[in-house]
C-alpha positions as CSV (number, residue, x, y, z in Angstrom):
1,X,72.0,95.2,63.3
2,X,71.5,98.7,62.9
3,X,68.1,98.5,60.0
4,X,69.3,95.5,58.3
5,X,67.1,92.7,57.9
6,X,68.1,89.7,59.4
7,X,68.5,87.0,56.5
8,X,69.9,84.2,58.4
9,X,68.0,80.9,58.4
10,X,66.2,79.6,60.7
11,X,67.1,76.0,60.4
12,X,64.0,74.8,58.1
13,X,62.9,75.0,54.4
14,X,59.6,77.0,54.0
15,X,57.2,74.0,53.0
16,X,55.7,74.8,49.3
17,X,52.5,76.3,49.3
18,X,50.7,73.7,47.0
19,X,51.5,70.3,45.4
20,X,51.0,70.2,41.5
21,X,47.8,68.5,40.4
22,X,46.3,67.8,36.9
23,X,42.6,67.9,36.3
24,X,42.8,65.1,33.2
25,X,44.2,62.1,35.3
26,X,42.2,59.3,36.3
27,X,42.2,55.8,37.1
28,X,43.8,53.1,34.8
29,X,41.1,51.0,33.1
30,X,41.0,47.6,32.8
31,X,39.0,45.5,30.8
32,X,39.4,41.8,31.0
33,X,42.5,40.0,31.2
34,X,44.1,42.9,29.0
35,X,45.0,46.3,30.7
36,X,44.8,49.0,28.9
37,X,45.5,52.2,29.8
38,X,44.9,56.3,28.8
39,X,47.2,58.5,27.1
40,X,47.3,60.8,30.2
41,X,50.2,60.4,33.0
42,X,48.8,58.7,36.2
43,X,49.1,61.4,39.2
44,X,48.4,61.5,42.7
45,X,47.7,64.0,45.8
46,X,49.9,62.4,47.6
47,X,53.8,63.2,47.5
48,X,55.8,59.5,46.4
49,X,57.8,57.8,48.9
50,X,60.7,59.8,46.9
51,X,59.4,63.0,47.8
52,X,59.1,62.2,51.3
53,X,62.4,61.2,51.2
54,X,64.1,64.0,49.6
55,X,61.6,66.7,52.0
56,X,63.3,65.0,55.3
57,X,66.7,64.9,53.9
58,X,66.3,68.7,52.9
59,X,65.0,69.0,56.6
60,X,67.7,67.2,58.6
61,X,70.5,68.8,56.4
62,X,69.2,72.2,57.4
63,X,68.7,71.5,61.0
64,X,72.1,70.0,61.2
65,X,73.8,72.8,59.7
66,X,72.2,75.7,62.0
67,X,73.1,73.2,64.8
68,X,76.6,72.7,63.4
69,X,76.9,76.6,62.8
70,X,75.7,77.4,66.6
71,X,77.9,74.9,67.9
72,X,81.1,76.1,65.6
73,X,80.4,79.6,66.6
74,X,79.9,78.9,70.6
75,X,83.8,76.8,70.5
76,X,85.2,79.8,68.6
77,X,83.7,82.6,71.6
78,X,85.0,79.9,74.2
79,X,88.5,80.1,72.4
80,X,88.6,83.5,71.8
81,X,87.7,84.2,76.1
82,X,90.0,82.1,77.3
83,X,93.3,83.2,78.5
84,X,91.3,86.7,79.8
85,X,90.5,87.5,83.4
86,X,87.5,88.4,83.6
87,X,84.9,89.7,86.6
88,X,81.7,88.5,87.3
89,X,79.5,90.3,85.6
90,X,81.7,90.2,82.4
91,X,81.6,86.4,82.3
92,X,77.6,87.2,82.5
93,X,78.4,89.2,79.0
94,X,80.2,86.1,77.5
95,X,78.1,83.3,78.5
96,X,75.2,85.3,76.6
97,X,77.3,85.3,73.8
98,X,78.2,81.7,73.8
99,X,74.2,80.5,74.1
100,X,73.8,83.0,71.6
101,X,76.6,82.6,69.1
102,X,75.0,82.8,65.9
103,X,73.3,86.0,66.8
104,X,76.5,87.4,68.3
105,X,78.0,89.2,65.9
106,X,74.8,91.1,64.8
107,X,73.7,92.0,68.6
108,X,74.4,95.9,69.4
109,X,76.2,96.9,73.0
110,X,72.5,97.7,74.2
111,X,70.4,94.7,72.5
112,X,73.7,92.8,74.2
113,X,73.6,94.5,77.8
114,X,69.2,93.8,77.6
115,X,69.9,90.1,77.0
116,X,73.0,89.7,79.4
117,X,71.1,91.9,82.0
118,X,73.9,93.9,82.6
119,X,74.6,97.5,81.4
120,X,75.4,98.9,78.0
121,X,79.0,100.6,79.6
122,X,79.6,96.8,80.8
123,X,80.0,95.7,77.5
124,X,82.1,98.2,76.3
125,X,84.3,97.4,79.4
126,X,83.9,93.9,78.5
127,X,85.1,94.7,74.7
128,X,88.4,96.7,76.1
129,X,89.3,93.7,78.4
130,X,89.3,91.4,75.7
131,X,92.0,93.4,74.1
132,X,89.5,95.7,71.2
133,X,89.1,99.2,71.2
134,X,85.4,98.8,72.4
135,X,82.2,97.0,71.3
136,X,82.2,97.9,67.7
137,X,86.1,96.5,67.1
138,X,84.7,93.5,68.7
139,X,81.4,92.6,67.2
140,X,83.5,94.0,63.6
141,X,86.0,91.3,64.4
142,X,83.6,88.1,65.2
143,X,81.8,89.5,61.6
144,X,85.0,89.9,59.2
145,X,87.6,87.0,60.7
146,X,86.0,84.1,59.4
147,X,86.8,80.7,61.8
148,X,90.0,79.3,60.9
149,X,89.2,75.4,59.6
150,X,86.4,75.5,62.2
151,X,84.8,72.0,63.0
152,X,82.3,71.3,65.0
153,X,83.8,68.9,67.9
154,X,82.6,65.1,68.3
155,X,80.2,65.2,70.6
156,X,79.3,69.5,71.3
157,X,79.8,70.8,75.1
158,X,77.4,73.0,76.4
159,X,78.9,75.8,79.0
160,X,78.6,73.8,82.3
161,X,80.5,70.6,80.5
162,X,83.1,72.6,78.9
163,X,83.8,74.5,82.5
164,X,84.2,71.0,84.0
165,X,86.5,69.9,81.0
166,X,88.4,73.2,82.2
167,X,88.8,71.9,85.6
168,X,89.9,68.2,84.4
169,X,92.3,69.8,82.3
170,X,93.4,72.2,85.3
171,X,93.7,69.0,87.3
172,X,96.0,66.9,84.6
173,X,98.6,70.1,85.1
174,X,98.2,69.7,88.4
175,X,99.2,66.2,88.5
176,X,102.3,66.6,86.0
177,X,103.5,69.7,88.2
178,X,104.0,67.3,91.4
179,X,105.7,64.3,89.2
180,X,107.8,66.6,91.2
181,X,107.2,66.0,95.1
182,X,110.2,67.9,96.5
183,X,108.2,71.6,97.1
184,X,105.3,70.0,98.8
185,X,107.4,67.5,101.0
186,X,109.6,70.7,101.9
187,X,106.6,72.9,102.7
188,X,105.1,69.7,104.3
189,X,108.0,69.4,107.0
190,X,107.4,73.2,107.6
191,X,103.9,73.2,108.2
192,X,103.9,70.3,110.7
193,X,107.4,72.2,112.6
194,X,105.2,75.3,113.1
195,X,103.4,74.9,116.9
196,X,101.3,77.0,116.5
197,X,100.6,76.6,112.4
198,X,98.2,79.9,111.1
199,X,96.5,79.3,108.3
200,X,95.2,82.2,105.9
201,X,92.5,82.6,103.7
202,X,90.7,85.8,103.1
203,X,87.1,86.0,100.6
204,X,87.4,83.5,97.7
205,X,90.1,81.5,99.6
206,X,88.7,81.1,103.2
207,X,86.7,77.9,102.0
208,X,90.3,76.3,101.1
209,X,91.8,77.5,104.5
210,X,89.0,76.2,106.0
211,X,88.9,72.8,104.5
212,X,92.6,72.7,105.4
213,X,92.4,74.0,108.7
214,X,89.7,71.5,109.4
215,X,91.6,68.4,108.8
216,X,94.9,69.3,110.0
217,X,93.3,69.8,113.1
218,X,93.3,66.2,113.8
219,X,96.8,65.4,113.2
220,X,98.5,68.9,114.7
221,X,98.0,70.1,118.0
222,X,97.7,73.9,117.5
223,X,96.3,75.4,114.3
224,X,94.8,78.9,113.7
225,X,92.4,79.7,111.1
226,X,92.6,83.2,110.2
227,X,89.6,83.8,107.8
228,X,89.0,87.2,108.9
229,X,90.4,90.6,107.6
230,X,90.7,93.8,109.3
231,X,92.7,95.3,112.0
232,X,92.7,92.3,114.4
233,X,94.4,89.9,111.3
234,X,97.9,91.5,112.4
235,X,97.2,90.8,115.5
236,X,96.5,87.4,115.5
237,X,99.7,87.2,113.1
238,X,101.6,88.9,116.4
239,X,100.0,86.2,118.6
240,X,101.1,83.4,116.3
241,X,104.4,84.8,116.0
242,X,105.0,85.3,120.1
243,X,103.8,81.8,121.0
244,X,106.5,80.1,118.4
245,X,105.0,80.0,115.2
246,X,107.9,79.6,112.5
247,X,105.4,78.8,109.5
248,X,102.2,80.5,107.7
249,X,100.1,79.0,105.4
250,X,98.3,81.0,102.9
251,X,95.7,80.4,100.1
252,X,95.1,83.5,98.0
253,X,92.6,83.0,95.1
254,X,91.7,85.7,92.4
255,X,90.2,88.6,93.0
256,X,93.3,89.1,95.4
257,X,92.5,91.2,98.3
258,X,94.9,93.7,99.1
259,X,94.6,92.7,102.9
260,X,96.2,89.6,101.8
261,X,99.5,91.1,100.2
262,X,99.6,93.2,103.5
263,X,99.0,90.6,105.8
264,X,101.5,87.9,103.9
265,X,104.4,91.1,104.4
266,X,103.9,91.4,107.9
267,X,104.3,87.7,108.5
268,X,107.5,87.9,106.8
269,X,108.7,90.7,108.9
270,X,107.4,88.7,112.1
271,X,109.8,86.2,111.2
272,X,107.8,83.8,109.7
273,X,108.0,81.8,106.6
274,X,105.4,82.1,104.2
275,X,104.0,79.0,102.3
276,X,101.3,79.6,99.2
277,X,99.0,77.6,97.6
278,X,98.1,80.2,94.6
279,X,96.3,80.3,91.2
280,X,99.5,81.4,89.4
281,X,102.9,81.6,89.9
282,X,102.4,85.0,89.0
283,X,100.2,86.1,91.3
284,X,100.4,89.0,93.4
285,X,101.2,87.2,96.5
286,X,104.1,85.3,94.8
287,X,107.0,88.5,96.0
288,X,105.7,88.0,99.6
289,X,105.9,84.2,99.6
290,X,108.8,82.1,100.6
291,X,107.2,78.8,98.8
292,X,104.2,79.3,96.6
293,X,103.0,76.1,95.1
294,X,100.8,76.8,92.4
295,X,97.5,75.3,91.2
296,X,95.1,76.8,88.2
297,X,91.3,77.8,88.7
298,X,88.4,77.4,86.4
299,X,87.5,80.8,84.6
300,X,84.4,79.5,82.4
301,X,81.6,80.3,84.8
302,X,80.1,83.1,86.3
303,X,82.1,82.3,89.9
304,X,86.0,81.1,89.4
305,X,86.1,76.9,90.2
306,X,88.7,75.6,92.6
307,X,89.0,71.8,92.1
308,X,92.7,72.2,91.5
309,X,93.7,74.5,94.7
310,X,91.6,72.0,97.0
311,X,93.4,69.0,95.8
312,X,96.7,70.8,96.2
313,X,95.6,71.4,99.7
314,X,94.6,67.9,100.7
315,X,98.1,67.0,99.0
316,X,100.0,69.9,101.1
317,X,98.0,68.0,104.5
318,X,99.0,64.5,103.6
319,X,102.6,65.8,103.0
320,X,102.2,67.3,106.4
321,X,100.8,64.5,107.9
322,X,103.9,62.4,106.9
323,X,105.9,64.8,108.6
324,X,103.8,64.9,112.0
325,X,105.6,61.8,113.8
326,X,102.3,61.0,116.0
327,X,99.9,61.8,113.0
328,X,98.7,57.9,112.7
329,X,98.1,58.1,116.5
330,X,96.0,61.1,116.4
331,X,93.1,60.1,113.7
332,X,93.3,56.7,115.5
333,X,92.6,58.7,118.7
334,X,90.0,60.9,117.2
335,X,88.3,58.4,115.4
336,X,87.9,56.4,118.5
337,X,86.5,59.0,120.1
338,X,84.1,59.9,118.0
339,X,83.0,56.5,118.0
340,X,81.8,57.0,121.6
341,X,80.0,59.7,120.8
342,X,78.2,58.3,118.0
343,X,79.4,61.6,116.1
344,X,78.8,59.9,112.5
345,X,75.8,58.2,111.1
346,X,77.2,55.1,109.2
């Protein structure tokens, strides 16, 4: 911004200050069945219906052009953070930019770190891991690259629908990776030979063992959630191990934890074999993982999204459960059971 006056429009014409009038014009005369009438142009205070039409087509252009403009500029930040891992509080940074597109590439670091609520060395970090030299390179490049052919899409996606468009699209590579069942029928068999089967999930993925742990549980006798770190997580790998665990499961989620690489190369050297439902097939936990299945997570909100990881999960237990011989039995059992108990409210 630095002192320059902000010229953009704001989406409406300034209305004229006066209609034109003329002091001379009055009604027509007419005298008997002949009308006659005065030299002097007929004029009224009120604009014709041809001024009222051109005023609202003026209008609506305008409006439809900032809107157009807001909405070009908000898919063009979208493409241009895609691709980028970033934390938290930097996806803070570029959702600001997004509801703020038009204004984005005017905005210093600080007016930026104000609006975002974060601080002004945030944005510079936020800059650099975008792939710029810092904030300046950035906000120079959203100014001088114009967008390529940019059209607004049919029907404009604010942030929360273009996150769950992420996770759709997530989900359709999802569903084209396992047009190939063989991994997860292999890792299937494994999990459901493993008495007792561990089951690994630190932070962001302890939900997913959880889940999975929850519902294996009624189709294997003996599984361990492990959804703890620390000192007792070898441990409890050690206990697995001694009473004849051959399998582990593991679901590791960005930000990895360190505890989780560790923990994943101890199993291995306990003897165990390491299965991995992972974000990438590049992930950090991929050199420590005997079969790592991957599955993509949502980056475009604040928190990463894990539609795609959960569904792999429920497919890894039905797998599983195809490869338990007494699995029908058991949720027949269980279900019964809780019957009796009137555990559900139907």
């Amino acid at each position: 911004m630095g002192g320059t006056p902000d010229t953009r429009p704001e989406g409406r014409e300034p209305e004229p200050s006066a209609r034109p009038s003329t002091d001379t014009a009055g009604p027509t005369a007419m005298t008997g069945p002949t009308a006659t009438t005065t030299d002097e142009p007929t004029t009224t205070d009120e604009p014709t219906t041809t001024d009222r039409a051109a005023t609202t087509d003026q209008t609506a252009t305008t409006g439809q052009t900032a809107t157009t403009g807001q909405t070009v500029g908000a898919a063009r930040l979208q493409r241009l953070f895609e691709g980028h891992r970033l934390t938290p509080t930097q996806r803070r940074i570029a959702h600001c930019m997004v509801r703020r597109a038009a204004d984005a590439p005017f905005l210093s670091s600080v007016e930026l770190a104000e609006l975002a609520g974060v601080s002004q060395p945030s944005v510079t970090r936020f800059a650099v891991a975008l792939g710029f030299d810092g904030y300046p390179a950035l906000r120079r490049h959203l100014r001088e690259v114009p967008p390529a052919a940019d059209q607004a899409p049919e029907g404009s996606y604010n942030a929360y629908q273009q996150a769950v468009r992420a996770e759709i699209d997530n989900l359709r590579h999802l569903a084209a990776l396992l047009a190939d069942p063989a991994p997860v029928v292999r890792a299937g068999r494994m999990l459901a030979a493993s008495r007792p089967l561990p089951v690994l999930g630190l932070r962001a993925a302890a939900a997913q063992a959880g889940g999975f742990a929850y519902f294996a549980r009624k189709v294997h006798p003996d599984v361990r959630l492990l959804d703890e770190g620390g000192s007792m997580l070898a441990d409890r790998l050690d206990a697995a191990a001694r009473a004849g665990a051959t399998a582990l499961l593991c679901f590791a989620l960005p930000r990895h934890p360190r505890e989780v690489v560790d923990a994943l190369s101890y199993a291995r050297e306990a003897g165990l074999t390491v299965v991995t439902v992972a974000d990438s097939a590049f992930a950090p936990v991929a050199r420590h993982s005997d079969l790592l299945l991957p599955a993509a997570v949502g980056t475009g909100l604040a928190f990463d999204t894990a539609c795609a990881p959960m569904l792999l999960g429920r497919v890894l237990l039905e797998a599983m459960c195809d490869a338990v011989p007494d699995a029908q039995a058991r949720m027949e059992e269980f279900d019964a059971r809780a019957a009796e108990r009137g555990l559900f409210v139907e």
